[in-house]
N, C-alpha and C positions, 0 to 999 in steps of 0.2 A: 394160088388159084390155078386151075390146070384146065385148062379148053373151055368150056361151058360151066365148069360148074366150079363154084366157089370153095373146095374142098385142093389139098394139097393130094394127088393122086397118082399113081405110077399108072402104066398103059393097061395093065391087066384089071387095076381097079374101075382105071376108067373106062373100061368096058361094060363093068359088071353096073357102075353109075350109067352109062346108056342105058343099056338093058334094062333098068330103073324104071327110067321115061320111057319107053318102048312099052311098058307094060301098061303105062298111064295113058298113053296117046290109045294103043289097042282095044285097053278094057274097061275106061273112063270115058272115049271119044272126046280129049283133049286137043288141044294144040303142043306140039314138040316145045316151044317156050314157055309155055304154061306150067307142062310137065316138068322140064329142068327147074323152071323158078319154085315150082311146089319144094321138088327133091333137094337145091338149095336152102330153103325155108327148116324143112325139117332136119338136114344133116346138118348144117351148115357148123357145130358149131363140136362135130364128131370127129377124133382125130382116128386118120383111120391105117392102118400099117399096107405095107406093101402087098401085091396080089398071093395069094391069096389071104385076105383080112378077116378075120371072125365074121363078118360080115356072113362072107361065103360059105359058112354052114348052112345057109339056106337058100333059098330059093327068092331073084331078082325077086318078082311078085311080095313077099312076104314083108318086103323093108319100102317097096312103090305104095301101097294098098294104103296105109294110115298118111300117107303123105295126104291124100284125098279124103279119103271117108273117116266117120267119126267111129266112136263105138257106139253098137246098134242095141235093142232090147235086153240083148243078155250078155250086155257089158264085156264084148269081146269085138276085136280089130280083125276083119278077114284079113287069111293068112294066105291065101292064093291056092292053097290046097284042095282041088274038088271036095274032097271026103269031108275035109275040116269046117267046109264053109259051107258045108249042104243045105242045113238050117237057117242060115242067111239071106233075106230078104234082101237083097241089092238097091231096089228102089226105095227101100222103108230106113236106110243108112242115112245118117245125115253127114253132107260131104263139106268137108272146110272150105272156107272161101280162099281164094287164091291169094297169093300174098299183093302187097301196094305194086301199081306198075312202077311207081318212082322207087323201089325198091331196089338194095344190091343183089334182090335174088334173082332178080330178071337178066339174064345174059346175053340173051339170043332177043336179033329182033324179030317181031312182028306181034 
């Protein structure tokens, strides 16, 4: 486990795991624990290599977005991508519920 989040991580990744929640607190209007425990939930279980990790071919937003939102009418996860997600109704997405609080995914209080 490395800082907040339940992932074995070097400093460079765990930036890029920040920036994760950063994207979910900004463009969700989460809570910063919320957001890790989501980000927990979905990776938790991803082994992920030193910075820069395959991961980093794309874009925080891209790997944060499905932590939260489900797939919408046309069977596709927004990518964070203005262009890609033009088509995307935001509010018509159905979003996963958060994981248990008595959960290992919760790190951070509040």
């Amino acid at each position: 486990m490395t800082e907040e989040f339940v992932l074995d991580l070097d400093e460079g990744m765990l930036e890029y795991f920040r920036d994760m929640a950063d994207v979910l607190v900004d463009r969700c209007g989460i809570s910063r624990p919320e957001a890790v425990a989501r980000i927990n939930r979905q990776y938790a279980d991803l082994e992920v290599d030193p910075y820069p990790d395959l991961l980093c071919h794309e874009a925080p937003e891209f790997w944060a977005l499905p932590a939260y939102y489900g797939r919408g009418d046309h069977d596709h996860l927004p990518t964070g991508d203005p262009d890609a997600d033009a088509h995307i109704d935001f509010s018509r997405l159905p979003v996963h519920p958060a994981p248990p609080r008595d959960s290992r995914f919760w790190t951070l209080p509040g």
